[in-house]
C-alpha positions in Angstrom: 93.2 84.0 102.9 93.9 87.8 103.7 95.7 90.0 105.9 94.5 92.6 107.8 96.7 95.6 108.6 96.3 98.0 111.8 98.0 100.5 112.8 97.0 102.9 115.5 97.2 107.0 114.1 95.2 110.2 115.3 95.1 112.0 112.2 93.7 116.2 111.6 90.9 116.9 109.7 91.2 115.8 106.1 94.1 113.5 106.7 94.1 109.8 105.2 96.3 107.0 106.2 97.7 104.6 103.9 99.8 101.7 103.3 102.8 101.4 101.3 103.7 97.8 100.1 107.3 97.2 98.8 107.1 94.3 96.2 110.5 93.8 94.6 112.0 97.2 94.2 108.0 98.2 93.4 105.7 100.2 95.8 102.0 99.5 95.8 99.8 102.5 97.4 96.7 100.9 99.2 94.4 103.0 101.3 93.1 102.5 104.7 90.0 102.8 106.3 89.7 104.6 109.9 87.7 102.3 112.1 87.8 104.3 115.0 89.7 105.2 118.4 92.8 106.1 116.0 92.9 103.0 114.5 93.5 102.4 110.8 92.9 98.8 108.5 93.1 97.8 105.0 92.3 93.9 104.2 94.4 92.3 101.2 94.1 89.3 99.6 97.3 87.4 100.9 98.0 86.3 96.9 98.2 90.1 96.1 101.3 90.1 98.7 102.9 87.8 96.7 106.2 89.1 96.4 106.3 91.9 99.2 108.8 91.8 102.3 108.4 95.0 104.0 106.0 97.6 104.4 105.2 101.0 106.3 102.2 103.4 106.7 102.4 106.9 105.4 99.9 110.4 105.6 97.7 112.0 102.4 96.5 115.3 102.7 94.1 116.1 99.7 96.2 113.7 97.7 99.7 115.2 99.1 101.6 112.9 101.4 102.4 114.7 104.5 104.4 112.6 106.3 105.9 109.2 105.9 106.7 106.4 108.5 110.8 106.0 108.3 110.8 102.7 109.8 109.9 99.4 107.8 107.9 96.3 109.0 108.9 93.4 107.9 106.0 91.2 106.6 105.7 87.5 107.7 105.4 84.7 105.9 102.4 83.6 104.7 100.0 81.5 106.6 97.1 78.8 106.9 95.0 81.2 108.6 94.1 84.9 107.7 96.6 87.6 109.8 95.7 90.0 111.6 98.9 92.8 111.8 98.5 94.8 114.9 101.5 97.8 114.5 102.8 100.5 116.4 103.7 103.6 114.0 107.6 104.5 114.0 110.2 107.0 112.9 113.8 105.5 112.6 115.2 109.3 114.3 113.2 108.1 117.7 114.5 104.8 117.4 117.9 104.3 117.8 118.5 101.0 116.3 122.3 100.3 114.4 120.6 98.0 111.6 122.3 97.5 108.3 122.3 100.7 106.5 122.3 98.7 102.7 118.5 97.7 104.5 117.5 100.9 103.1 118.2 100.1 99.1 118.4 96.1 99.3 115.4 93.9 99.8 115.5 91.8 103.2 114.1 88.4 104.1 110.3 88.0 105.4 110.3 86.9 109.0 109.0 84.1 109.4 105.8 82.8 110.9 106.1 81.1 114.1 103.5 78.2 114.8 100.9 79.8 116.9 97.6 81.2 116.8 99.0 84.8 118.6 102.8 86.2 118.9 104.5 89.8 119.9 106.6 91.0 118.3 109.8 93.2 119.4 112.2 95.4 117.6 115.1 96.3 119.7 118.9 97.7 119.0 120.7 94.4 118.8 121.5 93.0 122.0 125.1 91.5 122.7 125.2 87.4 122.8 124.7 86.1 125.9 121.5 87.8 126.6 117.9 87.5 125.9 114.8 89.6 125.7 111.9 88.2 127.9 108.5 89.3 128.9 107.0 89.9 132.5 103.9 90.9 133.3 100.6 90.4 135.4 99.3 87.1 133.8 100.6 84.1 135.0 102.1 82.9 131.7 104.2 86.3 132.0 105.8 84.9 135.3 103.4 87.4 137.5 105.6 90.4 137.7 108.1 87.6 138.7 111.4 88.3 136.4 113.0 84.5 137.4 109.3 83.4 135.6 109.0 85.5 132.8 108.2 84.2 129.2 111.4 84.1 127.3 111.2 85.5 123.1 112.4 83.8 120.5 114.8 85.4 118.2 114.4 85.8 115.0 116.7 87.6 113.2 118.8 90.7 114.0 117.0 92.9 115.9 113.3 90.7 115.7 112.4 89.0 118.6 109.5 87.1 118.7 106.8 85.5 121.7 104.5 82.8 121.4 100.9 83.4 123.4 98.8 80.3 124.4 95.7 81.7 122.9 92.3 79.8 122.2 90.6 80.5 119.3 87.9 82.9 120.1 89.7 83.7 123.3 90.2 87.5 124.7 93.6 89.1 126.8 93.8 91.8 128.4 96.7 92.4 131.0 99.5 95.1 131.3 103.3 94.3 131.2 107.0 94.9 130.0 110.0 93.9 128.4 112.8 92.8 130.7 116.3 92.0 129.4 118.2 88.7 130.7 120.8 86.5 131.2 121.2 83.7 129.2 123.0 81.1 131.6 121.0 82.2 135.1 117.9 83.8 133.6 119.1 86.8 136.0 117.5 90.2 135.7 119.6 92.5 134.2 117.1 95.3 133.2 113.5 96.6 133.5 112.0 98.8 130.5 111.1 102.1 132.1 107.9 103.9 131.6 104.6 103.0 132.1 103.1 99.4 131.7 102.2 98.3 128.3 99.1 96.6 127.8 98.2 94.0 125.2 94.3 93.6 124.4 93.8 91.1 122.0 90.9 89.3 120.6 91.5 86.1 118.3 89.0 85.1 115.7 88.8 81.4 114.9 89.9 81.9 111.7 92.6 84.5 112.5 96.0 84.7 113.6 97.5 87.8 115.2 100.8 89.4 115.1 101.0 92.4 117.5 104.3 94.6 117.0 106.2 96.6 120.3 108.9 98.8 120.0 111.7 99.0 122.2 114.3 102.3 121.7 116.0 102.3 124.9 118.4 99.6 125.9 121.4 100.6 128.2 124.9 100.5 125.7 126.6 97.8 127.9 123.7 95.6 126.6 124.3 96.2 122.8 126.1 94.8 120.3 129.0 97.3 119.5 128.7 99.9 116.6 131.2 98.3 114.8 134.6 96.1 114.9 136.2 96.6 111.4 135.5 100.1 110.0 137.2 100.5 106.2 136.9 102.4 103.1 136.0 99.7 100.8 138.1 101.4 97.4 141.0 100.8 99.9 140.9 97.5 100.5 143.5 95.1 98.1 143.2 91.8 96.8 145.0 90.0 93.7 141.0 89.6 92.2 139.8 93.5 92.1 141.1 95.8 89.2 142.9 98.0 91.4 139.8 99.7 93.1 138.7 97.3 96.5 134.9 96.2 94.9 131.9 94.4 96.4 133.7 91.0 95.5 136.4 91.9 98.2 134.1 91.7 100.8 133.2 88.3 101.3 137.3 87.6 102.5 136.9 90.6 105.3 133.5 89.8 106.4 134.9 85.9 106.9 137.7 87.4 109.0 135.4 89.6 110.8 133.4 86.6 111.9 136.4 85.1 114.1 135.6 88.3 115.9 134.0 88.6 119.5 130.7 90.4 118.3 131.5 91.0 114.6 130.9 94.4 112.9 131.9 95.2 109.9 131.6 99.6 108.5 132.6 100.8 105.4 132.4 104.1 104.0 130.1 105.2 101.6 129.6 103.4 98.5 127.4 106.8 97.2 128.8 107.8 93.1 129.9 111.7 93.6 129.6 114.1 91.1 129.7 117.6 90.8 130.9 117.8 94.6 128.3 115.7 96.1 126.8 111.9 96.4 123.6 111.6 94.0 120.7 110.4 95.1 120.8 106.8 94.9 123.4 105.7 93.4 126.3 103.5 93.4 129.6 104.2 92.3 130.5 102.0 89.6 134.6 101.4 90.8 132.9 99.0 93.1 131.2 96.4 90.5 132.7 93.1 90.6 133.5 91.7 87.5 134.0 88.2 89.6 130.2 88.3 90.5 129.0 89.0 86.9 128.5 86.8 83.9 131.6 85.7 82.0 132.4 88.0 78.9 131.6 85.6 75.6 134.1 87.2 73.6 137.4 85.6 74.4 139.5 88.2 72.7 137.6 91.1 74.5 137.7 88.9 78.1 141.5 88.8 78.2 141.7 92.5 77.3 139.6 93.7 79.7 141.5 91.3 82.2 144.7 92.4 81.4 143.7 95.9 82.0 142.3 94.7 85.6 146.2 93.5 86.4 147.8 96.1 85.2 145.7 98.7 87.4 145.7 96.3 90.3 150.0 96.9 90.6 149.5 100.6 91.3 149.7 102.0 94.4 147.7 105.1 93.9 143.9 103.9 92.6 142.9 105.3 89.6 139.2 106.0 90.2 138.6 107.1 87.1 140.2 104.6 84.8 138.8 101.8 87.3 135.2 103.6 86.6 135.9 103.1 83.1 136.9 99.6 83.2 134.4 98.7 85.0 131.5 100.4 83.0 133.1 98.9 79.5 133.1 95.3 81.8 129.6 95.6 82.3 128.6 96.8 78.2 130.2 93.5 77.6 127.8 91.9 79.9 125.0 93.4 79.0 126.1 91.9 75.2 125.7 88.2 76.4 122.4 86.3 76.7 122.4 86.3 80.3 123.1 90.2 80.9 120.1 90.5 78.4 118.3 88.0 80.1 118.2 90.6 83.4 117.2 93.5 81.5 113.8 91.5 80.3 113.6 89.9 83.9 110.5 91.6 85.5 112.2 92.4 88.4 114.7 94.9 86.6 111.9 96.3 85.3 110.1 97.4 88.6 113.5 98.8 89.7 114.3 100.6 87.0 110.5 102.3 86.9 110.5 102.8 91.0 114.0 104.5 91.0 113.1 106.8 87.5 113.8 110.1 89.2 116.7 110.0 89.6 118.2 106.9 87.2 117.4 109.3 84.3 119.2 112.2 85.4 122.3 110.3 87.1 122.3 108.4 83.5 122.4 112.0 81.6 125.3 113.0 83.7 127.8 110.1 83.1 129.9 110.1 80.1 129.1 107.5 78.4 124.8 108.7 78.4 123.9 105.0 77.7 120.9 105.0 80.0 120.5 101.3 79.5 124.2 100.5 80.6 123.9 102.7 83.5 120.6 101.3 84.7 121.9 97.9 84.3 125.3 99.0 86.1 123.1 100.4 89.2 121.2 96.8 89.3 124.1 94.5 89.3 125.7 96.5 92.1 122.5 96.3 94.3 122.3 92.7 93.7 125.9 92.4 94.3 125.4 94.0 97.7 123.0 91.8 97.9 124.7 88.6 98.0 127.4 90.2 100.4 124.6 91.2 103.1 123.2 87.8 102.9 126.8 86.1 103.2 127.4 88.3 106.1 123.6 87.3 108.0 124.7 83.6 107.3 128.7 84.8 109.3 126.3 86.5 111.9 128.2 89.7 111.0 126.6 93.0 111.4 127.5 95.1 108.1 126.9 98.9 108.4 127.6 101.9 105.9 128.9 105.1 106.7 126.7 108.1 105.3 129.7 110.0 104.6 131.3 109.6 100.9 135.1 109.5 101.1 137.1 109.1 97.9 139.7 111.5 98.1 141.1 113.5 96.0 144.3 110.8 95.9 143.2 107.6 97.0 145.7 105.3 98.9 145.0 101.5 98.6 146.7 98.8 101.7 150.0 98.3 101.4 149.8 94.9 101.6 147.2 92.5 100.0 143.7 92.1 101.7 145.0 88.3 101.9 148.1 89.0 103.5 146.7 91.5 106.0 144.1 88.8 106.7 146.6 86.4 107.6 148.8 88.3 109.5 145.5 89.3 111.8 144.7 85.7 112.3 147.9 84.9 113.4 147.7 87.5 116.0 144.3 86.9 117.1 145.6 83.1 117.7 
């Protein structure tokens, strides 16, 4: 079985399309072949996608890449039949969608393939609940230009919305239409996607399936899912588990309160590592490793040491980033000491990280104090599959968790004055 990729570009003399695969925390370059009218395929083997989510298309000049697609598609699950993928090319500046910023570092789930032959495929801004995304148009199985008969999507995940079509194999459609947004409880109109018509022309093969992709960057803000409900700087957040500095532990407790929310949100600030007056490139700042998420320390002795330093930091009022930092790094060399933290550094997939992310994993490593590259690297992958496990704890809560691009230490960080617990508590009882 393989999958065909299309996407539609009108590229300058000596220009070449290509396709960028993410497998793991690995890209794989493939290039494309220009068909004509613009459009652009490469055929892979679906077992050589064996391990890739996401994907985007990007421009070589003589070798150089020119230009790069921002946005990501996600790549469905795999199939019986060979896929057809049928994309629109897109820049995340011209579309203004509030997805999860950690989306950018952290690996995301394939969508899944629905049980038909055809299907569009929408990415919208989220929509608030209560409304759907539906599809009119000129063919009768799009209502007829009839909103009250339009074909309701399916949604998938976030901002994926997905639409069956009753297609023969072998079987040809042609006919203009648009996206319409709804209400759920009387399937009222509630608005019409401006522009012109779109226009779907689609031919099946009998041994094909089809996934065309639409974009959708302008929905009015009454219809979207607010920006955010709970906006915090995560070093000052305070529980009785962290080691004085709120870490990625610490979230799973906010994000549970945020979900007894009406349209949950949850933003922190930055989670970029400054040094020498600005975030580097990539990487994490290690006060927010979770030594509750990581392996137990097999050195009892060294365990309640490192534990008792974790207390006594965890009483101050003021956080000191700095002796947190160091905690927290000499937390994870004790890790990386046990057979399970050596276990990850063999594991394959830490390997294609740490290769993809060389440029600047060797540099950051030669700027912290300790200039253990392997610690650091290791440091840098916990954290990212910490994050990890938080973003899929907060898809599961149906909470929206967004990062702020700004990096806000200060100078003299203040933690909560009361405990994350109690300050959770005292909300709920408010809220009730």
């Amino acid at each position: 079985m393989t999958t065909r990729f299309s996407v539609n570009y009108v590229t300058r003399w000596g220009e070449q399309i290509e396709l960028l695969l993410r497998r793991h925390h690995l890209d794989v370059i493939v290039e494309m072949h220009h068909t004509g009218m613009g459009w652009w395929t490469a055929v892979i083997d679906n077992d050589e996608l064996a391990g890739v989510t996401r994907y985007h298309y990007r421009v070589a000049t003589a070798g150089a890449v020119s230009r790069v697609e921002q946005g990501w598609h996600r790549l469905p699950s795999a199939a019986s039949l060979n896929t057809h993928l049928i994309d629109q090319w897109t820049d995340v500046t011209t579309l203004p969608m509030p997805a999860v910023s950690l989306r950018s570092v952290i690996e995301r789930p394939a969508t899944r393939m629905l049980d038909a032959a055809c299907y569009m495929q929408l990415i919208v801004p989220p929509l608030r609940r209560g409304v759907s995304m539906a599809v009119c148009g000129e063919a009768s199985p799009l209502g007829a230009w009839n909103p009250k008969r339009a074909a309701v999507m399916h949604h998938d995940s976030d901002n994926v919305w997905s639409l069956p079509l009753d297609l023969r194999p072998g079987a040809t459609v042609s006919t203009r239409f648009k996206f319409i947004v709804i209400d759920n409880s009387q399937c009222d109109l509630l608005e019409w996607e401006g522009g012109d018509n779109r226009w779907l022309n689609v031919s099946l093969n009998r041994s094909e399936r089809v996934v065309v992709t639409h974009y959708l960057p302008g929905v009015s803000s009454a219809l979207l899912r607010p920006a955010s409900d709970v906006v915090a700087p995560l070093y000052a957040l305070r529980s009785s588990r962290d080691a004085g500095c709120g870490d990625v532990g610490d979230l799973f407790k906010l994000i549970d309160w945020a979900a007894t929310m009406r349209h949950p949100a949850v933003e922190l600030s930055c989670l970029a590592h400054v040094m020498g007056g600005g975030p580097v490139d990539g990487a994490i700042d290690p006060v927010y490793l979770a030594p509750t998420m990581m392996p137990e320390v097999e050195d009892a002795n060294r365990r309640r040491l490192l534990t008792a330093r974790a207390i006594d930091l965890n009483r101050e009022d003021i956080v000191d980033v700095e002796e947190v930092r160091r905690l927290k790094m000499e937390w994870a060399a004790a890790v990386l000491m046990t057979e399970q933290g050596s276990a990850v550094t063999r594991s394959r997939d830490y390997k294609r990280w740490v290769n993809l992310n060389a440029d600047w994993l060797q540099p950051y490593a030669t700027r912290m104090a300790n200039r253990n590259r392997t610690l650091t690297n290791f440091v840098q992958y916990l954290l990212r599959c910490q994050l990890q496990q938080v973003l899929d704890h907060a898809e599961s809560r149906d909470v929206y968790l967004l990062v702020n691009p700004v990096a806000v230490i200060p100078p003299v960080p203040q933690r909560m004055k009361v405990s994350l617990e109690a300050h959770l508590a005292s909300r709920k009882q408010e809220l009730s």
